[in-house]
C-alpha distance (Angstrom), angle and dihedral (degrees) to the residues before:
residue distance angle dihedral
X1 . . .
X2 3.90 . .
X3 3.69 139.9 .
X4 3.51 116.6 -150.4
X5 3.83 88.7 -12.8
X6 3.95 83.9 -59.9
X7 4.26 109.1 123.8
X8 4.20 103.3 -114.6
X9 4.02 88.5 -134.3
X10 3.74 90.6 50.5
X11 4.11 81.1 57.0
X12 3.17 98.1 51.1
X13 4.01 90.5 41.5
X14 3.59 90.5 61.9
X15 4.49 90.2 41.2
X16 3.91 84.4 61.8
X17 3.65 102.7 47.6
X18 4.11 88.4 47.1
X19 3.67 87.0 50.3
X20 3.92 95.2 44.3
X21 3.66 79.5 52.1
X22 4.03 96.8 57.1
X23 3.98 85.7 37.6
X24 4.01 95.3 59.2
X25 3.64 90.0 32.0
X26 3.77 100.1 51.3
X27 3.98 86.3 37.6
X28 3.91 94.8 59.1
X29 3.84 89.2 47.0
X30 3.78 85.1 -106.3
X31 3.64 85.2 136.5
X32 3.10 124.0 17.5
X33 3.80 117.9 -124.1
X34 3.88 137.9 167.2
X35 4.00 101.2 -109.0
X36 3.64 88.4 -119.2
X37 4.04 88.9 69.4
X38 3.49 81.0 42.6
X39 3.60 97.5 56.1
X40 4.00 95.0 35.3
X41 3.85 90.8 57.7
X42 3.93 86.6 48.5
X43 3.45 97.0 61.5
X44 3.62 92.0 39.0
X45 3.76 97.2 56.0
X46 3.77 82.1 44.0
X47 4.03 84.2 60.6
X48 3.39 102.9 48.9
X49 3.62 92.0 38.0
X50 3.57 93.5 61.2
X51 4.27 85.5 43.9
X52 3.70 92.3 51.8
X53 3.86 88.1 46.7
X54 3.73 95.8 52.3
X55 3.71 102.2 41.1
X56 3.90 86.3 51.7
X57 3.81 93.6 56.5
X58 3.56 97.1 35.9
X59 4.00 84.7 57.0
X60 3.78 103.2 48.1
């Protein structure tokens, strides 16, 4: 499965390390965030995580 010729797992590879990103960044006080974005990009990079995970198996 691609998007423009782009792998949808590779997408999703790259969402997760931006959000991992925010996550450590925001949680060092790097950035400073209300903990409801906090929280909201948790369980969004939980999500796609879990997404990214499954397509990857399901593919191999």
């Amino acid at each position: 499965m691609a998007i423009g010729g782009i792998s949808i797992i590779l997408i999703l590879g790259i969402i997760n390390f931006l959000l991992l990103l925010f996550q450590f960044s925001s949680g060092l006080h790097l950035i400073k965030v209300p903990f409801g974005v906090h929280k909201k990009t948790g369980i969004s990079l939980f999500i796609i995580a879990t997404i990214h995970g499954l397509l990857a198996i399901l593919t191999s």
